[in-house]
Backbone as JSON Lines, residues from 0, in Angstrom:
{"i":0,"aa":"X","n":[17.77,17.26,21.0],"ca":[17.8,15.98,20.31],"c":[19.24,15.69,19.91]}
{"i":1,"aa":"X","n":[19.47,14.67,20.08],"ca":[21.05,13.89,19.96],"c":[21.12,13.92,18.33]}
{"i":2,"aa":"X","n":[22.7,14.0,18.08],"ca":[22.9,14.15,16.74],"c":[22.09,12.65,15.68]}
{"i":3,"aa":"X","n":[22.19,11.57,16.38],"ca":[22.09,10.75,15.88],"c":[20.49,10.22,15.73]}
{"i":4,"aa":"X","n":[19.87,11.04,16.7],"ca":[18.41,10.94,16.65],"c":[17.42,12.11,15.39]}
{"i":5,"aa":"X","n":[18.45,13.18,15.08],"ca":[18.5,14.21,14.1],"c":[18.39,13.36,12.63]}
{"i":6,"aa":"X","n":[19.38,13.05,12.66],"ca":[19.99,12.32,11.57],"c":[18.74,10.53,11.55]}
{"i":7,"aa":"X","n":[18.17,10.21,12.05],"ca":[17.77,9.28,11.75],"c":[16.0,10.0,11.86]}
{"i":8,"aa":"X","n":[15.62,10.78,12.26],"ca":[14.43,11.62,12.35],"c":[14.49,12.41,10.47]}
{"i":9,"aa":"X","n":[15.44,12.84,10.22],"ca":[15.77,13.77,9.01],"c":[15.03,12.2,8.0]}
{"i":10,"aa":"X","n":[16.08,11.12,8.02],"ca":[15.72,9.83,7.51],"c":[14.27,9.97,6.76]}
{"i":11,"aa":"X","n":[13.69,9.58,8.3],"ca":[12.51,9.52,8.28],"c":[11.54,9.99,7.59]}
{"i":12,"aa":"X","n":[11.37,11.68,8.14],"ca":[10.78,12.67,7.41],"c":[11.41,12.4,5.84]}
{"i":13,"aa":"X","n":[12.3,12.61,4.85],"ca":[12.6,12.13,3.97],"c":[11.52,11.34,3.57]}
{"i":14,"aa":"X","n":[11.54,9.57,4.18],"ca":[10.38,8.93,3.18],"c":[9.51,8.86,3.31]}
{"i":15,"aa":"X","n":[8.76,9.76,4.48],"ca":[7.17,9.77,4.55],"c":[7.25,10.43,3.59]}
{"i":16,"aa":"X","n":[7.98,11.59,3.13],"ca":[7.68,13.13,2.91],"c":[7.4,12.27,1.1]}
{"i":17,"aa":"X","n":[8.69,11.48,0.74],"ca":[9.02,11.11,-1.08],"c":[7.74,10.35,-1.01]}
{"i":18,"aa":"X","n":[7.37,9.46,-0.23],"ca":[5.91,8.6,-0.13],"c":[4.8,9.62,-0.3]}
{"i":19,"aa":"X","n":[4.78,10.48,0.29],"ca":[3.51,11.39,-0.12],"c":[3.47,11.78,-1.33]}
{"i":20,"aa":"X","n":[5.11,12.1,-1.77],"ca":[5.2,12.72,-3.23],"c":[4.72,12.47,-4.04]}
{"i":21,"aa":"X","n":[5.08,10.39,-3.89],"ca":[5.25,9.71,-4.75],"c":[3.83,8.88,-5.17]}
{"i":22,"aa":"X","n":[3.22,9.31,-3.99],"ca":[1.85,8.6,-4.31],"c":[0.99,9.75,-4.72]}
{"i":23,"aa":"X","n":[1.23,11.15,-4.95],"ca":[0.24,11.98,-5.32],"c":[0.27,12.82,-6.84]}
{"i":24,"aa":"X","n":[2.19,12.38,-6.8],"ca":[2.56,12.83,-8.32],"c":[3.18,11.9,-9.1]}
{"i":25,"aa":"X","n":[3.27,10.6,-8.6],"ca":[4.13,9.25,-9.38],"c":[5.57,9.49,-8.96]}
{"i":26,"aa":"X","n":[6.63,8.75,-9.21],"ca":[7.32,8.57,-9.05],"c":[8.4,9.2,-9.98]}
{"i":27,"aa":"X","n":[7.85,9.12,-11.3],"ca":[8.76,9.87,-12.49],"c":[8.6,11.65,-12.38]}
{"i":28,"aa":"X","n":[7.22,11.65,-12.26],"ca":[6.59,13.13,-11.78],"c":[7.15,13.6,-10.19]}
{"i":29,"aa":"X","n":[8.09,12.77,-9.66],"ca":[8.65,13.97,-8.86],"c":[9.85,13.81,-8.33]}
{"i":30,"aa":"X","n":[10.62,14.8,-8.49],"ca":[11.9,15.33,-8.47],"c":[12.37,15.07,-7.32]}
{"i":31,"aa":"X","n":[13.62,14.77,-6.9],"ca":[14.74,14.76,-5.5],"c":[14.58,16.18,-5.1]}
{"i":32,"aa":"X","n":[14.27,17.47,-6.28],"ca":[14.64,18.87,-5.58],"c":[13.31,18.85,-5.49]}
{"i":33,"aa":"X","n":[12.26,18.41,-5.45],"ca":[10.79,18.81,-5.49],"c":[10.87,17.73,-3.59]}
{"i":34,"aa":"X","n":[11.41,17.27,-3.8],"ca":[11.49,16.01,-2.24],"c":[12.36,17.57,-1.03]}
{"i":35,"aa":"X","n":[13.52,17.87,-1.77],"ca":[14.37,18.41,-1.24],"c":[13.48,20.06,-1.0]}
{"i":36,"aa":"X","n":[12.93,20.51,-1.28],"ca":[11.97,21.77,-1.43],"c":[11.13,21.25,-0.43]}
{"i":37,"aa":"X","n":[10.27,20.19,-0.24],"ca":[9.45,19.71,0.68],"c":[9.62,19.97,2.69]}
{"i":38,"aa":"X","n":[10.98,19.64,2.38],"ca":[11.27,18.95,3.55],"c":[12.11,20.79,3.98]}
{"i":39,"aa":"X","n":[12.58,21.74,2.96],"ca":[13.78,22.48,3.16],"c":[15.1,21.8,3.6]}
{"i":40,"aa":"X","n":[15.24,21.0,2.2],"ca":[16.56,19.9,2.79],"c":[17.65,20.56,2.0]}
{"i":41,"aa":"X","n":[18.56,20.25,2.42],"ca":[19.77,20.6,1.62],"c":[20.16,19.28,0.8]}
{"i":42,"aa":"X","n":[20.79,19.2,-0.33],"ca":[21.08,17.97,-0.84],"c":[22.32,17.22,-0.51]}
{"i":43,"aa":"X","n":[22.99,17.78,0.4],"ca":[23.82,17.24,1.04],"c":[23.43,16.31,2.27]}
{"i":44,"aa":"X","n":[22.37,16.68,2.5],"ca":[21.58,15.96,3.68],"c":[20.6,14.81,2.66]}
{"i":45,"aa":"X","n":[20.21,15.42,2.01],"ca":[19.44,13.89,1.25],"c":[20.28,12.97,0.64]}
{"i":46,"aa":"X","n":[21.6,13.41,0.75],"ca":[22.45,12.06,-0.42],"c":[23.38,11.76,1.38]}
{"i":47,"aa":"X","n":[23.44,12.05,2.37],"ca":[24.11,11.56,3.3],"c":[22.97,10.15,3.63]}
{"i":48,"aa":"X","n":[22.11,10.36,3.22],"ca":[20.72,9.27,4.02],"c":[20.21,8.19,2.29]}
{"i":49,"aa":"X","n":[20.73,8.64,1.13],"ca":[20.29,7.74,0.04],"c":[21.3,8.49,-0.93]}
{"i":50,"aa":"X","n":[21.54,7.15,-1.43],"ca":[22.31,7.08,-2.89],"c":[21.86,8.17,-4.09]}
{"i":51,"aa":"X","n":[20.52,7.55,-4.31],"ca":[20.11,8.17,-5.47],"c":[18.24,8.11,-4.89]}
{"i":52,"aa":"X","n":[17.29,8.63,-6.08],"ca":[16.24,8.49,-5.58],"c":[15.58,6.85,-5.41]}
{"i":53,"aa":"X","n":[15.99,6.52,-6.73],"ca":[15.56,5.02,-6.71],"c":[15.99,4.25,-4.96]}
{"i":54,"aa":"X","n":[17.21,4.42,-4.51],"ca":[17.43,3.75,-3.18],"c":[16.61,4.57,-2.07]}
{"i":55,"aa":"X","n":[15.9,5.88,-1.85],"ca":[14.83,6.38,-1.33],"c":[13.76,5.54,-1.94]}
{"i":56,"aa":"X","n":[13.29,5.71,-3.43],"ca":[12.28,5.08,-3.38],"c":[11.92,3.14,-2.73]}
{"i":57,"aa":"X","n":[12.87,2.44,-2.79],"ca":[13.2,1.23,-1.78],"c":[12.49,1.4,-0.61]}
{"i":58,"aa":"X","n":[13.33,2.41,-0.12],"ca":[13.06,2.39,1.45],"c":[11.71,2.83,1.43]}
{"i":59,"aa":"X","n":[11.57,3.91,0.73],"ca":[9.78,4.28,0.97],"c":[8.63,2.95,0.78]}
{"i":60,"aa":"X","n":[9.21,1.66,-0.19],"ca":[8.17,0.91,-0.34],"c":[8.51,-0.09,1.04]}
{"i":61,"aa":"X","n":[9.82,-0.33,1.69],"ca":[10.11,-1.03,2.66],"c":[9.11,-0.52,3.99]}
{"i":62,"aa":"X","n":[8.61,0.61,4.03],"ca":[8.16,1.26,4.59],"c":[6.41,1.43,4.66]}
{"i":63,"aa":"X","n":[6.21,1.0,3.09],"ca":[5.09,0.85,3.32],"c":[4.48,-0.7,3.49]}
{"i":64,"aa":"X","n":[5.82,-1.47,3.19],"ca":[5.14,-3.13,3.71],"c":[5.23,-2.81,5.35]}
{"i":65,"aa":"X","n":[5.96,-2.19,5.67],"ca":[5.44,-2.11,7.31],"c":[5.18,-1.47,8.0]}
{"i":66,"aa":"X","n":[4.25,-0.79,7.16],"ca":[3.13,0.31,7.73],"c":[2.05,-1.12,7.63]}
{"i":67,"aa":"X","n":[1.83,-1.33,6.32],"ca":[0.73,-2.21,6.03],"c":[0.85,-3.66,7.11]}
{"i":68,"aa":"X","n":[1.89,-3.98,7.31],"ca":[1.85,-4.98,8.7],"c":[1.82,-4.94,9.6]}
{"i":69,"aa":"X","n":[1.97,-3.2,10.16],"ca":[1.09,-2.88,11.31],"c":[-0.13,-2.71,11.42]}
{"i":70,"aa":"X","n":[-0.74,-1.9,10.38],"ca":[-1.94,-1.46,10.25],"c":[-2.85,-2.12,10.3]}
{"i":71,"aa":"X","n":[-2.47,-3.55,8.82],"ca":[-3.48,-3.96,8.46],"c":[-3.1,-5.56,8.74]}
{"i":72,"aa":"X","n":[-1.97,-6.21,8.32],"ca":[-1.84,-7.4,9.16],"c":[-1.9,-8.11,10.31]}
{"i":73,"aa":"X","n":[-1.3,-7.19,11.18],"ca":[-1.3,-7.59,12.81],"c":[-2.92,-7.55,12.99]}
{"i":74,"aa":"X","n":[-3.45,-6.59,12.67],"ca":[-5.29,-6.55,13.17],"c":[-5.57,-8.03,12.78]}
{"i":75,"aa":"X","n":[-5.42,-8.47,11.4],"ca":[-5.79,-9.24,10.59],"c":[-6.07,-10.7,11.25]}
{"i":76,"aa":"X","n":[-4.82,-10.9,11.67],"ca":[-4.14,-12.27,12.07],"c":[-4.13,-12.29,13.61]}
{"i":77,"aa":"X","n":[-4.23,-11.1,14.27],"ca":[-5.17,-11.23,15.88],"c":[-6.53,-11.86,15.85]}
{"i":78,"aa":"X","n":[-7.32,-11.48,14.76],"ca":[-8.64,-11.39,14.99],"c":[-9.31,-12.99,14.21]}
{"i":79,"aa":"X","n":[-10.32,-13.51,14.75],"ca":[-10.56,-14.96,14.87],"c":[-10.71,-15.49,13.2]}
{"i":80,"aa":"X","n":[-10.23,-16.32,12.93],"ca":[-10.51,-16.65,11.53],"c":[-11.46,-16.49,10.73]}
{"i":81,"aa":"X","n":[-12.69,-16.86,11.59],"ca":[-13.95,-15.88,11.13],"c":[-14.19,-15.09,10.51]}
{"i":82,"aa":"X","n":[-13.6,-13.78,11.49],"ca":[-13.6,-12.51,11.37],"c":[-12.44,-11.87,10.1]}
{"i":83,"aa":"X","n":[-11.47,-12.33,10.18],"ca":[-10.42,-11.73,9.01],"c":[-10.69,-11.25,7.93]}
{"i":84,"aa":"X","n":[-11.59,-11.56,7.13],"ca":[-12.15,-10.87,6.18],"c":[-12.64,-9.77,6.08]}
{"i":85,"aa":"X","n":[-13.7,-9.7,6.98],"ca":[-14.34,-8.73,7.37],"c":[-12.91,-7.21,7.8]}
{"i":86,"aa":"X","n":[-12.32,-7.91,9.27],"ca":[-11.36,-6.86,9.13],"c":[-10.44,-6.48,8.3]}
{"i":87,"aa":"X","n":[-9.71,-7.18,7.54],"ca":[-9.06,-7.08,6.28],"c":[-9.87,-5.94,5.8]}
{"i":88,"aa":"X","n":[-10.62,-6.17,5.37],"ca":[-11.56,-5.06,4.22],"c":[-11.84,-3.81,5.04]}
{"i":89,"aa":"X","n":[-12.25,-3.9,6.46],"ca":[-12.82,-2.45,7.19],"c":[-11.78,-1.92,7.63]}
{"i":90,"aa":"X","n":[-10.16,-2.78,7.63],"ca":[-8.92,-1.9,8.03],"c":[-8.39,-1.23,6.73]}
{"i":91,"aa":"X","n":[-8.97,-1.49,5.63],"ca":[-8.47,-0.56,4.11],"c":[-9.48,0.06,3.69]}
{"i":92,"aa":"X","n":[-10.7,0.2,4.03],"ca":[-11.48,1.31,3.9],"c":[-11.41,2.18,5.09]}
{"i":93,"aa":"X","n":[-11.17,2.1,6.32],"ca":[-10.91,2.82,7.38],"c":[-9.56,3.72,7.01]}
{"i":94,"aa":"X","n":[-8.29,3.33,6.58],"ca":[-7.16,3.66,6.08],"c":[-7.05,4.2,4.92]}
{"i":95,"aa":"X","n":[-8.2,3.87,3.88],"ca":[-8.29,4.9,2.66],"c":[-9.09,5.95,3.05]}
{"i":96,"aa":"X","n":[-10.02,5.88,3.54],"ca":[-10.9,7.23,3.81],"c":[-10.33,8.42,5.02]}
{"i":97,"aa":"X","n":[-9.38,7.89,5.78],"ca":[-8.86,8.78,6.82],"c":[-8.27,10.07,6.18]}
{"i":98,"aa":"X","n":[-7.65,10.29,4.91],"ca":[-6.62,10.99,4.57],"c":[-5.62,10.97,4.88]}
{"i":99,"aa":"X","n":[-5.05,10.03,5.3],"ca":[-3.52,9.99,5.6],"c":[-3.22,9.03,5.55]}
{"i":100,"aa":"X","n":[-4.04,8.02,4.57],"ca":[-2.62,6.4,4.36],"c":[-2.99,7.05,2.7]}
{"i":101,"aa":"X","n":[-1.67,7.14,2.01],"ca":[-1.26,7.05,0.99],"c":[-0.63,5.93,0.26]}
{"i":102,"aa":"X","n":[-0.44,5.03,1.31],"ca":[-0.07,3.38,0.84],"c":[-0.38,3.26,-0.71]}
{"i":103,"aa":"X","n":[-1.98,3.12,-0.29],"ca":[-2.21,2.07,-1.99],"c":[-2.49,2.7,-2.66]}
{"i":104,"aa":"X","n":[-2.26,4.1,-2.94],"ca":[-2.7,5.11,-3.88],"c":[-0.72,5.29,-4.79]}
{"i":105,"aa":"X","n":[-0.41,4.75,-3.35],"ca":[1.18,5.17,-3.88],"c":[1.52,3.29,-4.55]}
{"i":106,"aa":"X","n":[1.19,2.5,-4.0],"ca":[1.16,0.93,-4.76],"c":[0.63,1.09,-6.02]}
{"i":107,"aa":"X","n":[-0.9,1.46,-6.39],"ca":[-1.39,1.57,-7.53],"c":[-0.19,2.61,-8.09]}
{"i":108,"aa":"X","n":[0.24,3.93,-8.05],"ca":[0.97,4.52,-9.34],"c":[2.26,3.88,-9.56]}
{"i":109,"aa":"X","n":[2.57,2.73,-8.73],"ca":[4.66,2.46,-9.0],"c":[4.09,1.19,-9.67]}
{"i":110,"aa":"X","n":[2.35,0.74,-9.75],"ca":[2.29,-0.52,-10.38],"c":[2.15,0.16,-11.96]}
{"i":111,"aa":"X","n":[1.75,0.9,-12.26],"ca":[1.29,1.15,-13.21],"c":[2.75,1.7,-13.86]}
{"i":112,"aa":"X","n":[3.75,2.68,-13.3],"ca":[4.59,2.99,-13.7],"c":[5.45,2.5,-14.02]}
{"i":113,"aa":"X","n":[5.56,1.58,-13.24],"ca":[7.11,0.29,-13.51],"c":[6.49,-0.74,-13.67]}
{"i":114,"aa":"X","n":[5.49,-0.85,-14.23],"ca":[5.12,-1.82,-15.0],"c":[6.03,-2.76,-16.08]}
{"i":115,"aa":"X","n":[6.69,-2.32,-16.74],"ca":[7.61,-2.68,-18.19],"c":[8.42,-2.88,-17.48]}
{"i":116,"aa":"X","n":[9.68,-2.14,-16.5],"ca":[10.73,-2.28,-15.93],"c":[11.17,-3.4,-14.93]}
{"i":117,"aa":"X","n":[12.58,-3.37,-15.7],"ca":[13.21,-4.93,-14.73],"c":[14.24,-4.51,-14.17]}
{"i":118,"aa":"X","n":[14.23,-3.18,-12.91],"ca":[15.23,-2.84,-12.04],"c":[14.56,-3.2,-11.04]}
{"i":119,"aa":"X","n":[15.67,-2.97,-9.87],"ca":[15.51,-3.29,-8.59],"c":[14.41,-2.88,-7.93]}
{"i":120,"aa":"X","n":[13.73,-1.37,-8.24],"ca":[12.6,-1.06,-7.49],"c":[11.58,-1.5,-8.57]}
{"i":121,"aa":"X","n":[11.25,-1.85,-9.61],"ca":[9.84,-2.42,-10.05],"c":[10.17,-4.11,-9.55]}
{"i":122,"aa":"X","n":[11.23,-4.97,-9.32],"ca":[10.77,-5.89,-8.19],"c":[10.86,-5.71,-7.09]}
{"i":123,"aa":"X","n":[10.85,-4.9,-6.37],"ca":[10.68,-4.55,-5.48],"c":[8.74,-4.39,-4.82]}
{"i":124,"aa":"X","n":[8.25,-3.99,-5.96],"ca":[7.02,-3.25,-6.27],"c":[6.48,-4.77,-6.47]}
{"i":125,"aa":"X","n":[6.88,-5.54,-7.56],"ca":[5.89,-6.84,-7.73],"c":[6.17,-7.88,-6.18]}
{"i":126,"aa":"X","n":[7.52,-7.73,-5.77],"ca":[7.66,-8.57,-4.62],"c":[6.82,-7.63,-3.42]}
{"i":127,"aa":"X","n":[6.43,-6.75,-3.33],"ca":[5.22,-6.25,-2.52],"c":[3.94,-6.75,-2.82]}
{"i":128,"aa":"X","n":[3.71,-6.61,-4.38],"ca":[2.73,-6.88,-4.65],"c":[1.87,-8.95,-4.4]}
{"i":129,"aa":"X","n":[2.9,-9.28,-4.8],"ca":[3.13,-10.99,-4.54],"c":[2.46,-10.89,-2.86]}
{"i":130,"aa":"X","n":[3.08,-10.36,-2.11],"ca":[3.23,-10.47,-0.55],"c":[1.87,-10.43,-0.04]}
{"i":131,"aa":"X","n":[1.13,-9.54,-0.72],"ca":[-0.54,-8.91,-0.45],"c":[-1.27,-10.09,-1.02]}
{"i":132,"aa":"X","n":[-0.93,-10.24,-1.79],"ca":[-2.06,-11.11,-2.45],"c":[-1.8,-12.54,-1.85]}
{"i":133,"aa":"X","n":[-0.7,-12.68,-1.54],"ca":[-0.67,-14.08,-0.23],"c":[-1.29,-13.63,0.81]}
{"i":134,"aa":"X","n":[-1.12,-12.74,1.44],"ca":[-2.32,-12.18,2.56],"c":[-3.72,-12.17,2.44]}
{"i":135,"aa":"X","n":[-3.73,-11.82,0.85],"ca":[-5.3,-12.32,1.2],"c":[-5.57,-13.5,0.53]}
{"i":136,"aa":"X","n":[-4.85,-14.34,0.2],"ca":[-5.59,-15.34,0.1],"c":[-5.23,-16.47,0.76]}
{"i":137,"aa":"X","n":[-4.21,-15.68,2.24],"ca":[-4.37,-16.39,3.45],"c":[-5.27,-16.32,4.15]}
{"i":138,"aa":"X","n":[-6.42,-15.09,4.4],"ca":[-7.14,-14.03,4.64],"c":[-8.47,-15.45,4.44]}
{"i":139,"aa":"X","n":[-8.57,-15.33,2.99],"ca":[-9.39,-16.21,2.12],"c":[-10.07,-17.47,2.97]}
{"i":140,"aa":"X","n":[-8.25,-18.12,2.7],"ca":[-8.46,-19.96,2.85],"c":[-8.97,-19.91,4.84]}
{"i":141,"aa":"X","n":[-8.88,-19.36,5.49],"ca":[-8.95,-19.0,6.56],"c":[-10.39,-18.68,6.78]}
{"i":142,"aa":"X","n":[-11.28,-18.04,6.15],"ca":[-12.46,-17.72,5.71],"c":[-13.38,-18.34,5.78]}
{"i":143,"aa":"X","n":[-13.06,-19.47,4.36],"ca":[-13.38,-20.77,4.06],"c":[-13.32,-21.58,5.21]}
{"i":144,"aa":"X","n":[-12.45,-21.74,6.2],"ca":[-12.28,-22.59,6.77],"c":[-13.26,-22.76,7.81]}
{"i":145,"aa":"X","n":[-13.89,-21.49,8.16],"ca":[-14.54,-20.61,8.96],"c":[-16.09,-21.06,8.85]}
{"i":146,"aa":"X","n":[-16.03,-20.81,7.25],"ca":[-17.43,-20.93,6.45],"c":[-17.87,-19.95,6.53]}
{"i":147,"aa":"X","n":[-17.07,-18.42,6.12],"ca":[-17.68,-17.05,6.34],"c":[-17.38,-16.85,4.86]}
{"i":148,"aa":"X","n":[-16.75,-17.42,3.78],"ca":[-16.43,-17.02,2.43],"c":[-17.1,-18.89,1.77]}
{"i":149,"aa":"X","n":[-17.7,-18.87,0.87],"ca":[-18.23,-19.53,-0.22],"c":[-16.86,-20.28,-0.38]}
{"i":150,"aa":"X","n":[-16.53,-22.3,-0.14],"ca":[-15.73,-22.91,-0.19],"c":[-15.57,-23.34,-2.03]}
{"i":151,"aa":"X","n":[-16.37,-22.77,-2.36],"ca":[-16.07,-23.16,-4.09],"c":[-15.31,-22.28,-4.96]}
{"i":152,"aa":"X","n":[-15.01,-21.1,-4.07],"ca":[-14.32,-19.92,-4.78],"c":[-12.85,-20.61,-4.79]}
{"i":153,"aa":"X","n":[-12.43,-20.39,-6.03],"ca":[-10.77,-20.27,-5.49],"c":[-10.01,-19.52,-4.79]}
{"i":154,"aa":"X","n":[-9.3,-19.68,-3.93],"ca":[-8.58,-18.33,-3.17],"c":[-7.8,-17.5,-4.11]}
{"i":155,"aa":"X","n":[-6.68,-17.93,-5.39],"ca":[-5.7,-17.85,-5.58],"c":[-6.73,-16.46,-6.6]}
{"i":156,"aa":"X","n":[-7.8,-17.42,-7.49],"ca":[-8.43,-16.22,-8.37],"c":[-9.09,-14.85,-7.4]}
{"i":157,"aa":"X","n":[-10.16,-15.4,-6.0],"ca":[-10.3,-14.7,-5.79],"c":[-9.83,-13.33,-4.89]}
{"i":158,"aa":"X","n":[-8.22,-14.07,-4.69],"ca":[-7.51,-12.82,-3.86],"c":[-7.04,-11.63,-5.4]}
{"i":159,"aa":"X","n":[-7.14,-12.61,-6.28],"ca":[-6.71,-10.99,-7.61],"c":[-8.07,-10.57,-7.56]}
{"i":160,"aa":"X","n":[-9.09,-11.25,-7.5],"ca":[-9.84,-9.75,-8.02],"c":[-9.97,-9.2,-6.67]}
{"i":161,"aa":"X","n":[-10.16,-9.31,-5.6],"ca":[-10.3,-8.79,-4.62],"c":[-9.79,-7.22,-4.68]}
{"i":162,"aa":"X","n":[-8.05,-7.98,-4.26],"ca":[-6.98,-7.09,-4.52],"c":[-6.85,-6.19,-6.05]}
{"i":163,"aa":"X","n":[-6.99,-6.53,-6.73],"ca":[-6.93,-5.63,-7.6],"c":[-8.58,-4.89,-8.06]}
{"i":164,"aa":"X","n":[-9.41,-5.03,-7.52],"ca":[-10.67,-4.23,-7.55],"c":[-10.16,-3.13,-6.2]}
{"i":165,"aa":"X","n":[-10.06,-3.74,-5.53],"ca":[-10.15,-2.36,-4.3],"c":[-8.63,-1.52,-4.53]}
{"i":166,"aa":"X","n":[-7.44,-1.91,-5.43],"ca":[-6.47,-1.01,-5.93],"c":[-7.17,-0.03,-7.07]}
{"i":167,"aa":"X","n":[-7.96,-0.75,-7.85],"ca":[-8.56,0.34,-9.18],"c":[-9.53,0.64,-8.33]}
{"i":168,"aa":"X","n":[-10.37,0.54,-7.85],"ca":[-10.94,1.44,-7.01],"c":[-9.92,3.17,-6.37]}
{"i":169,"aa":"X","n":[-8.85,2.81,-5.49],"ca":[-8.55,3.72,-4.87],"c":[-7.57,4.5,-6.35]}
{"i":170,"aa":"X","n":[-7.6,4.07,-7.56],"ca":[-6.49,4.37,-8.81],"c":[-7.55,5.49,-9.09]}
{"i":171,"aa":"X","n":[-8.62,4.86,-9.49],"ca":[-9.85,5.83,-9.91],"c":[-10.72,7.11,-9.04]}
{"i":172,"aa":"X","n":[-10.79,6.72,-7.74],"ca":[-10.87,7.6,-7.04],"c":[-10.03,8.99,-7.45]}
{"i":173,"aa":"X","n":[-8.98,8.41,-7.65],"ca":[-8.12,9.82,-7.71],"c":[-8.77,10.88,-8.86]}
{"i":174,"aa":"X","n":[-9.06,10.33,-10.12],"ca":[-9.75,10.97,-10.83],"c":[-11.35,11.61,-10.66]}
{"i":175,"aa":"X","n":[-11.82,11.28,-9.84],"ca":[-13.26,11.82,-9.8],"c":[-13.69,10.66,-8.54]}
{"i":176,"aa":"X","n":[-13.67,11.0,-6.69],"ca":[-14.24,10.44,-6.04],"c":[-15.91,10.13,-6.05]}
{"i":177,"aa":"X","n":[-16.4,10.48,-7.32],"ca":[-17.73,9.74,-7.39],"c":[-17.7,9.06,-8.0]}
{"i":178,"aa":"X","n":[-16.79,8.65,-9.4],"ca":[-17.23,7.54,-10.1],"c":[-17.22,6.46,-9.37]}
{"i":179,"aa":"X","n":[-16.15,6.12,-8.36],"ca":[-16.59,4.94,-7.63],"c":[-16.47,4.95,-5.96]}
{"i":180,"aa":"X","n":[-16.93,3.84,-5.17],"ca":[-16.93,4.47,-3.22],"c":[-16.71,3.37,-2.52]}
{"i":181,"aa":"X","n":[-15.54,3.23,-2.34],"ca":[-14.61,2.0,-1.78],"c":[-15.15,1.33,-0.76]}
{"i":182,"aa":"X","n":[-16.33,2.29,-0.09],"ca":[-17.21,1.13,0.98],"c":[-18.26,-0.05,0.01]}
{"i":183,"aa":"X","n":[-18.79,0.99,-0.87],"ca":[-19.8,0.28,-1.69],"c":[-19.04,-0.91,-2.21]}
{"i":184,"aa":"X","n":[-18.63,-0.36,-3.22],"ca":[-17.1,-1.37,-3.84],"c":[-17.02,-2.95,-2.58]}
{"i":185,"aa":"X","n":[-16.24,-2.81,-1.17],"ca":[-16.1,-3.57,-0.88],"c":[-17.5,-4.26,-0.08]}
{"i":186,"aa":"X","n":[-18.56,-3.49,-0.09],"ca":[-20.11,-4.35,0.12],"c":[-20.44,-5.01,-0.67]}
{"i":187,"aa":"X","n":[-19.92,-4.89,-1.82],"ca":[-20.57,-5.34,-3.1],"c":[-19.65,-7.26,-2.88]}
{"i":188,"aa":"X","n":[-18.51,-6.67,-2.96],"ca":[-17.69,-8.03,-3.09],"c":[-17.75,-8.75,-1.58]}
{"i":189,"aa":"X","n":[-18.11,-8.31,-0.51],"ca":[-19.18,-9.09,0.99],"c":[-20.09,-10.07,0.0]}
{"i":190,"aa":"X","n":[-20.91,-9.52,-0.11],"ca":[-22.24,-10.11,-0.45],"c":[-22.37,-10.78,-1.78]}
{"i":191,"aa":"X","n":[-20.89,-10.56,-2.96],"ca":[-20.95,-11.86,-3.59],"c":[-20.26,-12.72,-3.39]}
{"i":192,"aa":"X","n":[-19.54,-13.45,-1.89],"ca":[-18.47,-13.81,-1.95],"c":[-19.56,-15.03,-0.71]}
{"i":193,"aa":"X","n":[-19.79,-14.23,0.03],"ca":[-20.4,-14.44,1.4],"c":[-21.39,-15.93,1.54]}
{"i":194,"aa":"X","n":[-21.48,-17.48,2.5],"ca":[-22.41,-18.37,1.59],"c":[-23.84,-17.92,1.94]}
């Protein structure tokens, strides 16, 4: 492997690796040497690729808007207006239950954490957050248009609860996967939404 494919592979591994961290221990709860222990990095190699952690943590959320616009947008906005809803919802329960998207487990703890904060990565975090909730309540009006979602709902109210039921959903999961079951969860909001 070419030096430069090393060096941008090292990158990489880096913010999957702080993204896993960061969505399983928060962001305050884990350390550059706890990142740097992960990977067996030297810290000369993690500060050649980021400033500080906060400019890792950036890139890790840059990373997860486009994971999430591969994953879950592109499906979204291929599939017939009709249908978007439906896939919307079965591409984030398919992606939470796999074990390996840490996305919105890692969205829910940087919402909750940088909540109060007015640096660059908690807007960073609400300008993610803004972005989703226009998705779905592009998702929504698209729906409606369809006549697969109830035209009396508002989009704007019902993309927050949407979105923020199936985030406290996957928040709570973490504490005890029975109190709640993200398929049920999103059957429930099908069938009150649905005309």
């Amino acid at each position: 492997m070419a030096k430069g494919q090393r060096g941008s592979q090292t990158r990489d591994d880096i913010v999957l690796t702080a993204g896993r961290l960061f969505a399983l221990h928060g962001y305050y709860h884990t350390s550059t040497q706890d990142i740097l222990e992960a990977l067996s990095l030297s810290k000369g190699a993690f500060y050649y690729h980021f400033r500080s952690k906060e400019d890792l943590a950036l890139a890790v959320l840059g990373q997860l808007r486009s994971d999430y616009e591969t994953a879950v947008v592109a499906a979204v906005r291929s599939a017939e207006p009709a249908l978007r809803f439906e896939v919307m919802m079965d591409r984030i329960i398919e992606l939470n239950q796999s074990g390996q998207w840490y996305n919105c487990l890692l969205l829910s703890r940087l919402v909750l954490e940088r909540a109060q904060d007015k640096d660059r990565l908690s807007q960073q975090v609400r300008d993610i957050l803004n972005w989703m909730m226009d998705i779905w309540r592009e998702v929504i009006v698209d729906s409606q248009s369809a006549g697969t979602i109830q035209n009396e709902l508002d989009p704007d109210a019902l993309s927050g609860l949407i979105f923020t039921t199936l985030f406290g959903t996957v928040a709570c999961r973490e504490l005890d996967d029975h109190i709640v079951n993200l398929k049920q969860i999103a059957g429930q909001i099908k069938l009150l939404i649905t005309p």
